[in-house]
N, C-alpha and C positions, 0 to 999 in steps of 0.2 A: 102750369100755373095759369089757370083764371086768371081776364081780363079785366079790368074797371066795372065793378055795377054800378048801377045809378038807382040809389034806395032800394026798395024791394021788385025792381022790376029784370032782377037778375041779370046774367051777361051783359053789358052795354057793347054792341058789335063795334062802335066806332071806334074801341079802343082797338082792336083787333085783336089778335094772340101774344102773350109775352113768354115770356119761358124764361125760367132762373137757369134750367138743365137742358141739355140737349137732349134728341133720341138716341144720338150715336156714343160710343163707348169715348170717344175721346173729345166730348164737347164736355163730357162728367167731368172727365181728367181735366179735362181744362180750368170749370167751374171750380173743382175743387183745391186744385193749384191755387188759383184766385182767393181763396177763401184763407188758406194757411198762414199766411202773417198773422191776420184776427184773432184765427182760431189759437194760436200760442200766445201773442197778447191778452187774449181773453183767460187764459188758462195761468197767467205767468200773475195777472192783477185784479180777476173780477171778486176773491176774496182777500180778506184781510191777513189771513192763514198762511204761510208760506207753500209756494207751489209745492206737489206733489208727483210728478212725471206718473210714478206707477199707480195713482191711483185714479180710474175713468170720470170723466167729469160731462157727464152725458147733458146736462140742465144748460153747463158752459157752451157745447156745442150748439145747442138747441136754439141759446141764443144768437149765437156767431152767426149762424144760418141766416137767422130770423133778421138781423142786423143787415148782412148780403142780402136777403130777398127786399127787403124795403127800398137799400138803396135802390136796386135794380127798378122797382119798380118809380121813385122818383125820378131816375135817368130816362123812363119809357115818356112819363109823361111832360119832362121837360123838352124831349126831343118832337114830341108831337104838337105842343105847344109854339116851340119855336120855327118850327114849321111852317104855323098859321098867317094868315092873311087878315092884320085885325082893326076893323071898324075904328078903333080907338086905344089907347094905351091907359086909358084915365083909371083911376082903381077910388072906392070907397070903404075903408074900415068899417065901415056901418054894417055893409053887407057879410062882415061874419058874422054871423046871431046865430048859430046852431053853437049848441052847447060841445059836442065835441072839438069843432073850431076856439072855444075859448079856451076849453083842457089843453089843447094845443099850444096857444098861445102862453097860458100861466106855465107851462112846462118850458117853456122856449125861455121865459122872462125868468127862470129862478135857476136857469145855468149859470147864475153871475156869483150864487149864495154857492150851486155845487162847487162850481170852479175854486174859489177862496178857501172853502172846506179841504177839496182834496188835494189841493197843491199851494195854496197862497198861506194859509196859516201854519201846515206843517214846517213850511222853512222860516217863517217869522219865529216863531217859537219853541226853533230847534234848537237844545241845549248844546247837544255834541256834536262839532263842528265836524262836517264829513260825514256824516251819517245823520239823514233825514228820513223819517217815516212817513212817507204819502199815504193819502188816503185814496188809490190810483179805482179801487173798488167803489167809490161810491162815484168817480163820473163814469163808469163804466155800469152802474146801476141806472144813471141815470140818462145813457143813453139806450138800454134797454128799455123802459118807461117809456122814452120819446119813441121811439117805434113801433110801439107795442099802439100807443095813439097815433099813430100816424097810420098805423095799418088797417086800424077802427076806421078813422076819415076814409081813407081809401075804398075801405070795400064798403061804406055809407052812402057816399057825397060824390057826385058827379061834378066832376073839375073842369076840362075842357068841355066844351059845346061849340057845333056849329053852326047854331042859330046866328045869325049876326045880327039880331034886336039886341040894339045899345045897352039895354040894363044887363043882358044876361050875357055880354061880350064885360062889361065893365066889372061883374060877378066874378068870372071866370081870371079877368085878371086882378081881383083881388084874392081870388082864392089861391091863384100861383104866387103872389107875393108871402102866404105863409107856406105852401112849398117849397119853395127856392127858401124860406130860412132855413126850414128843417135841414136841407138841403145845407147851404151853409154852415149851420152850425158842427152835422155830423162832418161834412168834410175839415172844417178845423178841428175839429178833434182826432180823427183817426190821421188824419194831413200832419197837425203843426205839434198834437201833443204827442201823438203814439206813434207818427213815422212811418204810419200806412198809407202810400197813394190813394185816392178813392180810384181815379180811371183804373189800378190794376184789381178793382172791386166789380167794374163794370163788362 
């Protein structure tokens, strides 16, 4: 896995190398161990449909992956981040103005409509007590969307720098401020709603 670019200027070495897999046969086994909560949650709710065991759900996987590599790579750059030695902690909302940074944002701000959809309406306007229909597909839709932009940002927009001119330090920790929700918010959802640790993701 390719490191961080920074716009079209390809690899950005500061990031260094990250890796979802290892080279060795049992860093795979490991990764993939890691990955199997997901992958049967993802399979057990990301349709409306009742699970199917015998039938391959290669698109479910696809995402499950795609979900683990994101985080993986929010955890690389929050660890580099926290690392740092920083001129300032000051942040400015101003400075997200890149249009992917706002997709980001309106995606972050309408898990409040997913949430209420897949779990908050279904039990308010459940007729027969004991038996609720969630809609557990659509925040699991909707955290593939958030990743799917979050992965756009990443392999876009250069986040960390180590310039330490005050705008592009004060940049950079506004840009981790919508990191760290992304961050957030997937970890309460696979944490508080679905029962998957993230560290056993990392």
């Amino acid at each position: 896995v390719a490191s961080q670019s920074s716009g079209s200027s390809g690899i950005n070495a500061e990031y260094g190398e990250e890796r979802l897999f290892g080279s060795d046969t049992e860093s795979i086994k490991l990764s993939c161990r890691k990955m199997l909560p997901l992958i049967v949650l993802y399979d057990l709710f990301s349709s409306p449909t009742p699970f199917n065991p015998s039938i391959p759900s290669s698109q479910q996987l696809r995402d499950t992956v795609f979900i683990h590599y994101n985080i993986a790579r929010i955890a690389h750059i929050r660890k580099l981040y926290g690392q740092m030695e920083k001129l300032t902690n000051e942040i400015d909302i101003e400075m997200l103005d890149l249009d992917i940074e706002w997709a980001l944002v309106c995606q972050l701000v309408n898990f409040e409509n997913v949430f209420e959809q897949a779990l908050i309406y279904p039990i308010k306007n459940c007729k027969n007590e004991g038996q609720v229909n969630l809609n557990i597909h659509k925040l699991l839709q909707f955290l593939v969307k958030l990743v799917k932009l979050f992965s756009k940002y990443y392999s876009s927009t250069k986040v960390i720098t180590y310039d330490q001119k005050e705008s592009l330090v004060i940049r950079m920790n506004t840009r981790m401020l919508l990191v760290n929700s992304v961050f957030d918010l997937l970890n309460f959802c696979l944490t508080k709603i679905f029962g998957v640790p993230l560290v056993l993701m990392i």
